[in-house]
C-alpha positions in Angstrom: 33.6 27.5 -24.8 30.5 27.6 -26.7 29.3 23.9 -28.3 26.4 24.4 -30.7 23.5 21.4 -30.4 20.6 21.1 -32.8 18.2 23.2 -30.6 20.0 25.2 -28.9 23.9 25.8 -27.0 25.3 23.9 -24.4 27.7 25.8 -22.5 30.8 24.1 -21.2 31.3 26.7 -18.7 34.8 27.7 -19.4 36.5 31.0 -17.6 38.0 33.8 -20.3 41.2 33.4 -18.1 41.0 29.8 -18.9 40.4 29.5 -22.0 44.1 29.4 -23.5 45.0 26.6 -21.5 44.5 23.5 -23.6 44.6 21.1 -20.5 41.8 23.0 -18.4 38.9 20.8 -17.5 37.0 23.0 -15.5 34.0 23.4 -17.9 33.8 19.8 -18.3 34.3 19.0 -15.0 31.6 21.2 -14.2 29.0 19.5 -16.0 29.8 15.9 -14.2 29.3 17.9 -10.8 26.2 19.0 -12.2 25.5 15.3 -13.6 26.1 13.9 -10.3 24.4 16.4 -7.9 21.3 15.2 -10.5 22.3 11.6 -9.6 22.3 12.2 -5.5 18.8 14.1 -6.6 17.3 10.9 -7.8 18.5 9.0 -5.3 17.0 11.1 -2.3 13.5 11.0 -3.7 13.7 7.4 -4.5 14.6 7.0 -0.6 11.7 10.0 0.2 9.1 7.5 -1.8 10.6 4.5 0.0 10.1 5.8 3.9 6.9 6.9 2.6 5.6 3.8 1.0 7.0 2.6 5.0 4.7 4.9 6.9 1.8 3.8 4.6 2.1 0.5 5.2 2.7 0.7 9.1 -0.4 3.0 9.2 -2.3 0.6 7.0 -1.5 -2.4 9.1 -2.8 -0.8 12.3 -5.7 0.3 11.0 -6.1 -3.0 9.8 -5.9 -4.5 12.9 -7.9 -1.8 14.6 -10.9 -2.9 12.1 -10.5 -6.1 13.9 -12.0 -5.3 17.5 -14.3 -5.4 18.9 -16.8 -2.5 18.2 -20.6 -2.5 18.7 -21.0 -5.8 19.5 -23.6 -5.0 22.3 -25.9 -3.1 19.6 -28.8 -4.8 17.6 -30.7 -3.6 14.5 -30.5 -0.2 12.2 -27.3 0.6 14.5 -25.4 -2.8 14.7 -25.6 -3.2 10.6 -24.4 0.7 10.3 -21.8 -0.2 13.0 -20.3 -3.4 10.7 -20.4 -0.7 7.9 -17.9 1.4 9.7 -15.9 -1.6 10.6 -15.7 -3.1 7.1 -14.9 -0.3 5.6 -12.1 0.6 7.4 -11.0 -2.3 6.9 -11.2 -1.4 3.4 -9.3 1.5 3.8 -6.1 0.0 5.2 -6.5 -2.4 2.4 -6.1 0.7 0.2 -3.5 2.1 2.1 -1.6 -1.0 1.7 -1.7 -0.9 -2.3 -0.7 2.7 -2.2 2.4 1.8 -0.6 3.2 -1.2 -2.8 2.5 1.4 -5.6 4.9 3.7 -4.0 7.7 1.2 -3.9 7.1 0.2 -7.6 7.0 3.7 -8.4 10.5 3.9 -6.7 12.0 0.7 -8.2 11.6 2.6 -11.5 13.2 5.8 -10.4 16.3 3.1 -9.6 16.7 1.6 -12.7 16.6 5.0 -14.6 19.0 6.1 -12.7 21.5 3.0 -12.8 20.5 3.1 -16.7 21.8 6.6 -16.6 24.8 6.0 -14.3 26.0 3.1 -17.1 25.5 5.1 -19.6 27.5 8.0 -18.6 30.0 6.0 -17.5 31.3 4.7 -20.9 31.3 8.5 -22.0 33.3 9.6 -19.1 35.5 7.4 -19.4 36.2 7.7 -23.2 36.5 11.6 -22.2 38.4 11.3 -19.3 41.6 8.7 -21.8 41.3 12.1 -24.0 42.1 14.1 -21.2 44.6 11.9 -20.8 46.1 12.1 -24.1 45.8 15.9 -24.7 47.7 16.6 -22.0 50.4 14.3 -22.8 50.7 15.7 -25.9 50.4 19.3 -24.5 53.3 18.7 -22.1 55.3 17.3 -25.1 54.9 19.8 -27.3 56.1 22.0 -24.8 59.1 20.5 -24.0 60.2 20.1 -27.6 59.0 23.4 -27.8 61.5 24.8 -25.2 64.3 22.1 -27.1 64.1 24.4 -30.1 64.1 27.9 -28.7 67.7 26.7 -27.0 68.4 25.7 -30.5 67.8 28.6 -32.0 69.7 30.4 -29.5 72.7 28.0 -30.0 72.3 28.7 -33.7 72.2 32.2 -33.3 74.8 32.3 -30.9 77.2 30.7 -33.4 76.6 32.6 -36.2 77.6 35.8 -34.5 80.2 33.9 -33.1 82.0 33.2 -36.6 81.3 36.9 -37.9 82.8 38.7 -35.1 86.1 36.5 -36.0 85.8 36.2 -39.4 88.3 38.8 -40.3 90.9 38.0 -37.1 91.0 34.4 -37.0 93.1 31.9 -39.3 91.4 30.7 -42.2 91.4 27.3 -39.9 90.1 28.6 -37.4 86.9 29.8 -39.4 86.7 26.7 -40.8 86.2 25.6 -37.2 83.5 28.4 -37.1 81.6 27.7 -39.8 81.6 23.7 -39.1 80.0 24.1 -35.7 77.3 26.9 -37.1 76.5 24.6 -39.4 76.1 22.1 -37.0 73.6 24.4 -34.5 71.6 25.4 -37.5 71.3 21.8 -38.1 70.0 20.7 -35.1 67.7 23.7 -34.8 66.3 22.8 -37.9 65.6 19.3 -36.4 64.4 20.7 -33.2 62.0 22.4 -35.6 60.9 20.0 -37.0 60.3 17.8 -33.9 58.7 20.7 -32.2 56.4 21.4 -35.6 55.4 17.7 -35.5 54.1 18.0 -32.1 52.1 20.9 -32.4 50.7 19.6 -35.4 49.8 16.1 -33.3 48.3 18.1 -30.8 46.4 20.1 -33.5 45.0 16.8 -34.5 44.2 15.4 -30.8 42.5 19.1 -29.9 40.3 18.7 -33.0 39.4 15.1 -32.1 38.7 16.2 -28.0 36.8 19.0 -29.5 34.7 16.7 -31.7 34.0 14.1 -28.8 33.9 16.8 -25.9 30.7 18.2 -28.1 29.5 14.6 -28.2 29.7 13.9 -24.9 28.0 17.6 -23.9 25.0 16.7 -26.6 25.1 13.4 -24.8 24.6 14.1 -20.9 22.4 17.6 -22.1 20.2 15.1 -23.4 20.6 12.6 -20.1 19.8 16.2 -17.9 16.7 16.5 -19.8 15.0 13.3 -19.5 17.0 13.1 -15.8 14.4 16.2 -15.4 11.5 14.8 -17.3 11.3 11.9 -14.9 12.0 13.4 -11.7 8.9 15.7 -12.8 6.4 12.6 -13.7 7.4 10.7 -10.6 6.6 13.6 -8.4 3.3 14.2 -10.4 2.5 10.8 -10.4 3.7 10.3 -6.8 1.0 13.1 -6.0 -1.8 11.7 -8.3 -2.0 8.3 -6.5 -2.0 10.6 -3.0 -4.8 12.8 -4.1 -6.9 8.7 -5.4 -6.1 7.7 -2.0 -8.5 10.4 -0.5 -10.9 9.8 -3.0 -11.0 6.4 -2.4 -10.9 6.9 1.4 -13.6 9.2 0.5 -15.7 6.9 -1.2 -15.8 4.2 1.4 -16.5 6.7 4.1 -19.5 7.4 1.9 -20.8 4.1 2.6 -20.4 4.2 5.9 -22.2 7.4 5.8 -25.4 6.0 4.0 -25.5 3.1 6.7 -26.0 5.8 9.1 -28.7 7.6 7.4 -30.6 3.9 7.7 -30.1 3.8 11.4 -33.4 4.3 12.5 -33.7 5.2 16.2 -37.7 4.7 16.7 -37.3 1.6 15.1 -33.9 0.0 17.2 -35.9 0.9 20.6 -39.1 -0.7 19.3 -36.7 -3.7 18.1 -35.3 -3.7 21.7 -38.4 -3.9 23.2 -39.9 -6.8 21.3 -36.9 -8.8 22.2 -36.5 -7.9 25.8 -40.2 -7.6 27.0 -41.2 -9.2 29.7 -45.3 -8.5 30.1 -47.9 -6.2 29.3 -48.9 -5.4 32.8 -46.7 -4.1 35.7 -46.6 -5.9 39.1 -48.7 -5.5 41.8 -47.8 -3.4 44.7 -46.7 -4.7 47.6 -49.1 -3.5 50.9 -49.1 -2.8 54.1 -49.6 -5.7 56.9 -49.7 -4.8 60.7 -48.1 -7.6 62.4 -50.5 -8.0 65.0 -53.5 -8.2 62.9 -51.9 -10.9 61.1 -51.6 -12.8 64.3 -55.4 -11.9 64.9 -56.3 -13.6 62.0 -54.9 -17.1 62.6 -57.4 -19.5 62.1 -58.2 -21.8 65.6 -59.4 -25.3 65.7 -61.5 -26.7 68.4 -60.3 -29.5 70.8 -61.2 -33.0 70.4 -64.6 -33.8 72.5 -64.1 -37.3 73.0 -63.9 -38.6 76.5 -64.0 -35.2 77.9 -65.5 -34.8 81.2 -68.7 -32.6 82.2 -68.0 -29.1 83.1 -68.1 -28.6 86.8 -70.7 -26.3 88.1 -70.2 -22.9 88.4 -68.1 -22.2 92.2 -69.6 -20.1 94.9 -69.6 -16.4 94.3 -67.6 -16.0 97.6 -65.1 -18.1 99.1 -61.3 -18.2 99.5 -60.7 -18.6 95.5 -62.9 -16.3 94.1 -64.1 -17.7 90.7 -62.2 -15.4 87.7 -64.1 -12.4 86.6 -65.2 -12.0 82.9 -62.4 -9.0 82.2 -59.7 -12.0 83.6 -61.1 -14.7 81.6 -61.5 -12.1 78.2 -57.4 -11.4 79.0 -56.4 -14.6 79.3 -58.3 -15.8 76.2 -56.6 -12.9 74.6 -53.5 -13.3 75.2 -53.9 -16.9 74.4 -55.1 -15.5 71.0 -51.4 -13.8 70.3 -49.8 -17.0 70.7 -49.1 -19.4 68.0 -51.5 -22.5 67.3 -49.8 -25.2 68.9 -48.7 -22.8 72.1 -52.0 -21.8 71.9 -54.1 -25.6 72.5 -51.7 -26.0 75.4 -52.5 -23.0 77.0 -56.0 -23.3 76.5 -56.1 -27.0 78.2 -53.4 -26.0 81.0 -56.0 -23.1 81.6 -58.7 -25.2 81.9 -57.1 -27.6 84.4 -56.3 -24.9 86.8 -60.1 -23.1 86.6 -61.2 -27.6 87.8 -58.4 -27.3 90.2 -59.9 -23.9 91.9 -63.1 -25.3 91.7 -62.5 -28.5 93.6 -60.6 -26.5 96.5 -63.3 -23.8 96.5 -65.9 -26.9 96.9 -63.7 -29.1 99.3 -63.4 -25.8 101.4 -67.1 -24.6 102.0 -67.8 -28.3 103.1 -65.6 -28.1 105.9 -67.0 -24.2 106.9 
């Protein structure tokens, strides 16, 4: 069937084969499949904006939290300000990212209500068509049966008439009496089946007329819920795409101050900055040189023993005797050695040496006396 709309037809999708069957629904219930596959439609992308206003927000959160550490905090100058940049804006970002996905969720809370508005809506219509429904077939299986009541009358009736004419000219005159009582009676109550069966038809005459005028209703009705159904879908998607492709430009953006930062970083002027802060003199130190261990020892300043109370040397001993006096070379080694020694070790040798030199002497003497 064929329902003509302002603009243009809406088809209730009806078979040929089906056609003559008042009680068929299947156009009709064709369109509420369609209507409802449109419903679960709506609802899948308003769960698709949902997870993805989820994913937003968990990815904005830890990059939120990752503009947090610790990053740079070593560096000084051109490069520390260009590294707080980065860092703030990041930060920025995530903030961004965490408005998209509240817009996402707003976005979806809309896509809800149209389509509960749409699901009340319809409901009141299908339910209006579905007591029509209801009705027409009532009626339909009514008229059928009184339908079926009058063809057995008619039969009856007919059945009777013949009846009385084949006897009419063998039977008693009471007996066609008989005859013509009970034809009249069948054509009696064929006429009132007739009637009965008429008054139904005409009853579901008047229900088909007043289906047909609220099943073209109804199709004008959810045609015009499919279009805007459509109409929305198609801005949410658009507009679910136009606050994507913002997002970049607003990532964008801030990345573009992050990128002038580092086209302030000046290298030349970060090591100069380093070294004014961390210098430590203008000249290098000295180098460290070479000392021989001995000559060290050589150089040892000696002090002279005290004078007081000391005796008179001795004279010089005999050239030849039992002690020989020491030679120079001895006396040059001993005050040599003597010189290797530290400066306390050193006094005592020099006054234990001296004591043994009067000690030789006095034997040396003591012995050429008695020769």
């Amino acid at each position: 069937m064929i329902v003509n709309s302002p603009n243009h037809h809406v088809s209730e999708g009806y078979n040929e084969e089906l056609n003559t069957d008042i009680t068929c629904t299947a156009g009709y219930d064709g369109i509420i499949q369609h209507l409802n596959d449109g419903k679960r439609t709506c609802k899948e992308i308003e769960d698709f904006m949902k997870a993805r206003a989820a994913i937003e927000e968990k990815y904005a959160k830890e990059l939120l939290g990752l503009s947090k550490k610790v990053c740079g905090h070593s560096e000084m100058n051109t490069l520390k300000r260009s590294l707080d940049v980065f860092k703030l804006q990041t930060e920025n970002v995530s903030l961004s990212h965490l408005h998209l996905a509240q817009t996402m969720r707003e976005e979806a809370k809309k896509l809800e209500d149209f389509r509960e508005k749409q699901k009340e809506a319809r409901k009141k219509v299908e339910q209006q068509m579905d007591g029509l429904h209801k009705q027409k077939a009532a009626q339909y299986k009514k008229t059928a049966e009184a339908k079926k009541t009058y063809e057995q009358k008619c039969r009856d009736k007919e059945e009777a008439e013949q009846n009385m004419n084949r006897n009419a000219t063998t039977s008693s005159s009471k007996q066609q009496e008989k005859l013509y009582a009970k034809t009249q009676q069948a054509k009696q109550t064929a006429e009132e089946a007739d009637r009965i069966y008429s008054q139904n038809v005409s009853m579901l005459g008047k229900m088909r007329e007043e289906w047909l005028n609220e099943h073209v209703k109804a199709c004008e009705f959810f045609e015009k819920q499919e279009v805007e159904r459509i109409n929305t879908l198609r801005n949410v998607v658009w507009t679910h795409l136009n606050h994507l492709s913002q997002q970049c430009v607003t990532s964008d953006e801030l990345y573009e101050e992050v990128r002038k930062s580092l086209e302030q970083c000046n290298i030349q002027e970060d090591i100069e900055h380093f070294i004014n802060l961390r210098r430590t003199g203008d000249k290098p130190p000295a180098p460290v040189p070479y000392e021989n261990f001995y000559n060290n020892q050589r150089t040892v300043p000696t002090r002279s023993l005290p004078t007081a109370g000391r005796r008179a040397a001795a004279p010089p001993p005999p050239t030849a005797g039992i002690f020989p006096s020491p030679s120079a070379a001895q006396q040059e080694y001993s005050e040599g050695m003597c010189a290797f020694l530290p400066a306390s070790s050193y006094h005592v040798v020099r006054i234990y040496c001296s004591l043994a030199r009067r000690v030789s002497l006095f034997l040396c003497k003591n012995i050429n006396l008695l020769t």
